[in-house]
C-alpha positions in Angstrom: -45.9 55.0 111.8 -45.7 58.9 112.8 -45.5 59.0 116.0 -42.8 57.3 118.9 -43.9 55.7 121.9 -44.9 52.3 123.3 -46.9 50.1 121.1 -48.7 46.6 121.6 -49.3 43.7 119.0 -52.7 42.6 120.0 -53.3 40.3 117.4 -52.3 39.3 113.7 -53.7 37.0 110.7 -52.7 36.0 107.4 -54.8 35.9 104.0 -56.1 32.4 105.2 -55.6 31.4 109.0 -55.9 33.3 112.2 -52.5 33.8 113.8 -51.2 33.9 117.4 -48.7 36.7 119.2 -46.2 35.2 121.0 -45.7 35.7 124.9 -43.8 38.2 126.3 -43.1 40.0 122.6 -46.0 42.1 122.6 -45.0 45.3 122.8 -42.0 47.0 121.7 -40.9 50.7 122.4 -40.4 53.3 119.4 -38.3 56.4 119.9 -37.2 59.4 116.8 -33.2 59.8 116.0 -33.7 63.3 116.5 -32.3 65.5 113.3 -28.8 67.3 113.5 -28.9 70.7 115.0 -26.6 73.4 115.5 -26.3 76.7 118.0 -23.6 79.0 119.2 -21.9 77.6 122.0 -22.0 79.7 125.2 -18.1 81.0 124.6 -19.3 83.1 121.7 -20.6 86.7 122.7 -23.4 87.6 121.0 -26.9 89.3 121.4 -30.4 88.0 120.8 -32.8 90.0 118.8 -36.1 88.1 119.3 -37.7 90.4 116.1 -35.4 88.2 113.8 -34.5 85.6 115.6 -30.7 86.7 114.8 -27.8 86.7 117.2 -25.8 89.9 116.9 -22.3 89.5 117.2 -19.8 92.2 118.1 -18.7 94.3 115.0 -15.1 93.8 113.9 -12.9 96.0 111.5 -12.6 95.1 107.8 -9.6 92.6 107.5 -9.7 91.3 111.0 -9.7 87.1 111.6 -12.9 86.5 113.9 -14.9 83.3 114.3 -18.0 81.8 116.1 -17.7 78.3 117.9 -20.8 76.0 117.1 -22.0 73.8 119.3 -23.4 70.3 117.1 -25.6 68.0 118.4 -26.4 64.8 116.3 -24.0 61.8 114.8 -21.1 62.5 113.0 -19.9 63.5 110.5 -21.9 66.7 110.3 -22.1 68.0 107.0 -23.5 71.9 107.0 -25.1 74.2 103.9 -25.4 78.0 104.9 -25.9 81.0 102.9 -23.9 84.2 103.5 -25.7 87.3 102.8 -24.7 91.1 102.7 -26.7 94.4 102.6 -27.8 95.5 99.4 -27.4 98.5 98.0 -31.1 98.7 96.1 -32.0 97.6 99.5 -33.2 94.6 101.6 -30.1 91.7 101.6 -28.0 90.0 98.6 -26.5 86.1 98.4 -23.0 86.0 98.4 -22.0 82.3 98.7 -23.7 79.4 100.0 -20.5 77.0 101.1 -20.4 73.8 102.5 -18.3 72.5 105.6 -17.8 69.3 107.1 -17.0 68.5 111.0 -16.4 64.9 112.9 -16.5 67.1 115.9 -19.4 68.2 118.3 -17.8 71.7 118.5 -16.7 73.1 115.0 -14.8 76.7 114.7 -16.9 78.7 112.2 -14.7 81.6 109.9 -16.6 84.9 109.4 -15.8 86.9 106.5 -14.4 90.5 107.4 -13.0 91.3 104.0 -16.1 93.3 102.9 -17.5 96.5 104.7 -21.1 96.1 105.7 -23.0 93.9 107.6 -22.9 90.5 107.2 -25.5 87.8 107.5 -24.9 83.8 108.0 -27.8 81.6 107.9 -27.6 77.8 108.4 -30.2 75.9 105.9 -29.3 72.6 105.7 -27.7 70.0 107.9 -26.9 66.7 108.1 -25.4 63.8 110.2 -24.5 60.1 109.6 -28.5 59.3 110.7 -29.7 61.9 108.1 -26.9 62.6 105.4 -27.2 65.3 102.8 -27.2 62.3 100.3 -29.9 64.0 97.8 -31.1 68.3 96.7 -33.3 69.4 99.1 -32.7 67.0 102.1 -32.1 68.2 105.2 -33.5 72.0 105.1 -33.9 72.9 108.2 -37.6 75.3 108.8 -36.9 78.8 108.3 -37.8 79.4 111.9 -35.7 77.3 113.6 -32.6 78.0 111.9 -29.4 79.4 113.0 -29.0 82.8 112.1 -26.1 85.6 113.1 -24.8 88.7 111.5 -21.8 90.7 112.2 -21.0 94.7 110.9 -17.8 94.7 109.4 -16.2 98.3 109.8 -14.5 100.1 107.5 -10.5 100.7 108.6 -9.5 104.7 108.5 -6.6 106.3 106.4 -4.5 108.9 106.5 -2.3 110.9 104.3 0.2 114.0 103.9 -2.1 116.3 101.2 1.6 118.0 100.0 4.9 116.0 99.9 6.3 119.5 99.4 9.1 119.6 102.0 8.4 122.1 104.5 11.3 124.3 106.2 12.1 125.9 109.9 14.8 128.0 111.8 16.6 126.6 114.3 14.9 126.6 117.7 11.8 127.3 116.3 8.5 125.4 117.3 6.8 122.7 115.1 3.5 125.1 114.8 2.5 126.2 111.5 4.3 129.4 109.4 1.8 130.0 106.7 -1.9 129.2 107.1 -2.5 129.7 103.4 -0.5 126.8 102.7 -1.2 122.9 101.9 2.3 121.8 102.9 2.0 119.9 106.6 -2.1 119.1 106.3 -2.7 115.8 106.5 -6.3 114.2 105.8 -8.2 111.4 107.2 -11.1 109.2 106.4 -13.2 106.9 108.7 -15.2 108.1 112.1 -13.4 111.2 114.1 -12.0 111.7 117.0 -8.7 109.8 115.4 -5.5 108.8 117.3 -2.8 110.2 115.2 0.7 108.4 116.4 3.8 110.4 114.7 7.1 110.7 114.8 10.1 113.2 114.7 13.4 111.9 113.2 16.3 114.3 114.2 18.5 112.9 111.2 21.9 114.5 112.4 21.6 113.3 116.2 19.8 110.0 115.3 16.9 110.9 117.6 13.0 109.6 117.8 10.0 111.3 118.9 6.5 110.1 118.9 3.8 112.2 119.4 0.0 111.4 120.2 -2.4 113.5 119.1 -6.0 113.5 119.4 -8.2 114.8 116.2 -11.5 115.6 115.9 -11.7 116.4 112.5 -10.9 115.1 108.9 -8.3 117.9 108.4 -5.3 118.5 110.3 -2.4 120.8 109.9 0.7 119.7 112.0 1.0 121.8 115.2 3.3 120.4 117.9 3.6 123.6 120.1 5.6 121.1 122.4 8.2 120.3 120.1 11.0 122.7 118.7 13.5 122.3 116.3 17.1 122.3 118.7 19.4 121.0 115.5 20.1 122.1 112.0 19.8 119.5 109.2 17.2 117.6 108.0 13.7 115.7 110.4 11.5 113.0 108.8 8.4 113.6 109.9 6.2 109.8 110.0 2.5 108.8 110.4 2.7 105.8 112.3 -0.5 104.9 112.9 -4.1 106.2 113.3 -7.2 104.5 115.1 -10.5 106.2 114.9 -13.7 106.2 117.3 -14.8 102.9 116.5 -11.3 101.7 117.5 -10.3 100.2 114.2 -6.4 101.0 112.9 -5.4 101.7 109.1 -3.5 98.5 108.5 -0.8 99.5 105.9 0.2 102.5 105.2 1.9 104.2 101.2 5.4 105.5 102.2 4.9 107.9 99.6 2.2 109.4 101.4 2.9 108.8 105.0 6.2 110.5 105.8 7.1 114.1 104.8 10.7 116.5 105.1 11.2 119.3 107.6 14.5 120.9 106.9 15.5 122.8 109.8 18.2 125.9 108.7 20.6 128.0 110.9 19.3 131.3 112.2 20.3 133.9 110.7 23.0 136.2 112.3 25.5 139.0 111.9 29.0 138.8 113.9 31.7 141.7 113.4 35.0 140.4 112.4 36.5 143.3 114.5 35.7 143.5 118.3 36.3 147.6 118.3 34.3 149.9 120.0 35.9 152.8 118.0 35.6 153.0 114.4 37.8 155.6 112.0 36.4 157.3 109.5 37.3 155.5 106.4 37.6 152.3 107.9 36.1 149.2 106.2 34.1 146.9 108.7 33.6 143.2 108.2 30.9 141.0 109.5 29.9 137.5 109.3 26.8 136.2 108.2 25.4 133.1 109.7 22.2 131.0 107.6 21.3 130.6 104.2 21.5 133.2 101.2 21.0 135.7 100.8 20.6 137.5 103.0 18.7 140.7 104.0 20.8 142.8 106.1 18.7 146.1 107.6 21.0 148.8 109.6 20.4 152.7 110.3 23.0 155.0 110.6 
């Protein structure tokens, strides 16, 4: 019997005798347990692409916990068989896993991976239910062209780093904008898709003071230049990357203290004070001064 519907017994006999069809049990109605099927439910947000028959989901950055919601229709237990897929590098798409999951629920909670850069592909092959279990190989496979399939790009997270841990050094009251554009010391480099975010902050050791700075970058070089900011105390400023977020709004998500914080060390100006506060100087008469900084000192005068 192939197909469902209403059927009639309009006769039967046996290998000797002519039989008879009881009265009123003539016909009897035959209807398909459909086969277990699966679909997105209508919370997740996604995008059909008719070419492939593949939803699109959002992209999400590498590391990040995401998930679809599957709605199941069917008797449970469900039992599922997918295969997850990435892009290849020689080209075209490459098997990663093909896992298994059970649910006793119509709605099941689906993990995507997001620890591997690239785009991802999920593909459910097989399914089963209590009517139709998974009980032997190659039960259940679902035709290619009705499957589920979604994929997902998984974005790489930026960095950033301090090129020189050499400690860098100001006057007092200066500005935080470069001294020597020869130098490495203060550039700090970044990977991942400009403009970056670049959160820092400015520890005044002595007076126990924060500031955090946001800067916008459009390159994958920076030197620090914080016209707005200007060194008020002597003594020594930790300067700390706190975070960065590039243009496809992903963040770096731990940072090496080794490379993310460098030294400023901020020294006295330099100044000359006379001891004496005479207007009139003999001839022959020593005059003392006091110098103010760090040696030594260059001292110019004319006479």
């Amino acid at each position: 019997m192939t197909d469902q519907g209403t059927y009639e017994i309009i006769g039967i006999d046996d290998a000797l005798c002519p039989g008879s069809v009881i009265s009123g049990q003539v016909t009897y109605h035959v209807d398909w347990i459909p086969r277990p099927s699966a679909k997105l439910s209508s919370s997740t947000i996604a995008h059909y692409h008719p070419d492939n028959r593949s939803h699109i989901l959002p992209p999400i950055c590498e590391g990040a916990s995401d998930h679809v919601d599957l709605d199941l229709t069917g008797r449970p237990p469900f039992q599922i068989i997918y295969n997850i897929a990435r892009d290849s590098e020689a080209g075209g798409t490459k098997l990663i896993d093909q896992p298994t999951f059970n649910s006793i629920q119509p709605r099941t909670r689906f993990q995507l991976q997001t620890s591997t850069i690239g785009r991802m592909y999920y593909e459910v092959k097989r399914m089963g239910d209590s009517a139709y279990p998974l009980k032997q190989p190659g039960t259940g496979i679902i035709p290619r062209s009705q499957r589920l399939v979604f994929e997902q790009e998984v974005m790489r997270r930026p960095s950033v780093w301090f090129k020189s841990r050499n400690r860098m050094t100001y006057c007092q009251n200066d500005t935080f904008t470069p001294l020597d554009p020869s130098s490495s010391d203060g550039i700090i480099i970044f990977e991942g898709t400009p403009p970056f975010t670049l959160t820092l902050s400015i520890k005044d050791i002595a007076a126990s003071e924060v500031v955090t700075e946001v800067i916008k970058v459009h390159k994958h070089i920076w030197r620090l230049s914080i016209p707005s900011y200007r060194f008020e105390s002597i003594g020594s400023y930790l300067v700390t990357i706190e975070s960065v977020v590039d243009s496809s709004h992903c963040e770096q998500s731990a940072f090496n203290s080794m490379l993310n914080t460098i030294w400023v060390d901020v020294a006295e100006t330099a100044a000359i004070i006379p001891f004496d506060k005479r207007s009139d100087i003999c001839a022959g008469d020593t005059v003392q001064f006091q110098l103010e900084g760090l040696p030594p000192w260059t001292v110019g005068y004319v006479t």
